[in-house]
C-alpha positions as CSV (number, residue, x, y, z in Angstrom):
1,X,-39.7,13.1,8.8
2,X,-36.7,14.9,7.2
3,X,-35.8,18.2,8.1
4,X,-35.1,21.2,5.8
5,X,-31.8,21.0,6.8
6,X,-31.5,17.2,5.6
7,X,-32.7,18.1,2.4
8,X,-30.7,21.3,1.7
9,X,-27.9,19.0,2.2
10,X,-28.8,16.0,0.3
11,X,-29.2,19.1,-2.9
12,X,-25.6,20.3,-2.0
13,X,-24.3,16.7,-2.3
14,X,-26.0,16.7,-5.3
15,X,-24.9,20.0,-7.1
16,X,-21.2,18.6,-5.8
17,X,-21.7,15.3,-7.6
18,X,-23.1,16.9,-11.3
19,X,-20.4,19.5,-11.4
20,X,-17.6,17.1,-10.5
21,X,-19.3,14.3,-13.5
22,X,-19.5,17.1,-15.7
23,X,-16.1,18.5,-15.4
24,X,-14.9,14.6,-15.6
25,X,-17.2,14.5,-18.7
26,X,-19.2,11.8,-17.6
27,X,-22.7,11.0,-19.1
28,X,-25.6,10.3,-16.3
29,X,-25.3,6.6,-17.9
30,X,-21.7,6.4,-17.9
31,X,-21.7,6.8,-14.6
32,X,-23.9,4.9,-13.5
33,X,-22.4,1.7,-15.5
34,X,-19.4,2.8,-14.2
35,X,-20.3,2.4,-10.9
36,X,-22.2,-0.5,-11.3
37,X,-25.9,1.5,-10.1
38,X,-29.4,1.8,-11.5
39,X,-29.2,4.5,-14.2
40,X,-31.9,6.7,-12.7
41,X,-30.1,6.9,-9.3
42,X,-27.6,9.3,-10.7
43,X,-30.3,11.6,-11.5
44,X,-32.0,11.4,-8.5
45,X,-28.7,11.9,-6.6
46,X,-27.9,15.1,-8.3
47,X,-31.3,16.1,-7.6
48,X,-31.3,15.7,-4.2
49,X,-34.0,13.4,-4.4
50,X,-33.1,11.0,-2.4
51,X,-30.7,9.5,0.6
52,X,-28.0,7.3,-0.7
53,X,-25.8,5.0,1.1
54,X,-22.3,5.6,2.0
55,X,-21.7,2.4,-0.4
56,X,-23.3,3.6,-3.4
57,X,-21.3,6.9,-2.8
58,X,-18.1,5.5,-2.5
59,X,-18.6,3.5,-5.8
60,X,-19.4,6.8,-7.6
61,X,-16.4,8.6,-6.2
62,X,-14.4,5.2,-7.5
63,X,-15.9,6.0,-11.1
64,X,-14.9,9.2,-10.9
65,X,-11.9,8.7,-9.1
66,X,-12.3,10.7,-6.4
67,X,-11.7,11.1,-2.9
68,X,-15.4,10.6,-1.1
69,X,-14.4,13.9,1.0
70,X,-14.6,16.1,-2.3
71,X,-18.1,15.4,-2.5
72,X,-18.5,17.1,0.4
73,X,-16.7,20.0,0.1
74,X,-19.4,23.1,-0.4
């Protein structure tokens, strides 16, 4: 079962990762080509939707060319 907790931290991820791909001026798809990952993933990402793996992450922070830390700085 995940905890509130989980899930309050899977949306902060989230918010991170759409304002960083917005400031970069990345589409949802862009990204996701970008990083080589199912298009809806981004979305659901963002949304806090789901629980990604430290791979997938680290291919999105390559796209964006940022350091993995930054998506956890809220």
């Amino acid at each position: 079962m995940v905890e509130n907790e989980d899930i309050q931290v899977l949306k902060k991820v989230g918010e991170k990762l759409k304002q960083i791909r917005i400031e970069k001026g990345f589409s949802q798809e862009t990204l996701s080509y970008d990083a080589n990952i199912p298009k809806n993933q981004v979305g659901r990402i963002e949304r806090g939707e789901i629980s990604t793996t430290i791979t997938t992450l680290h291919k999105i922070c390559k796209a964006l060319n940022i350091p993995i830390r930054e998506l956890f700085d809220f």
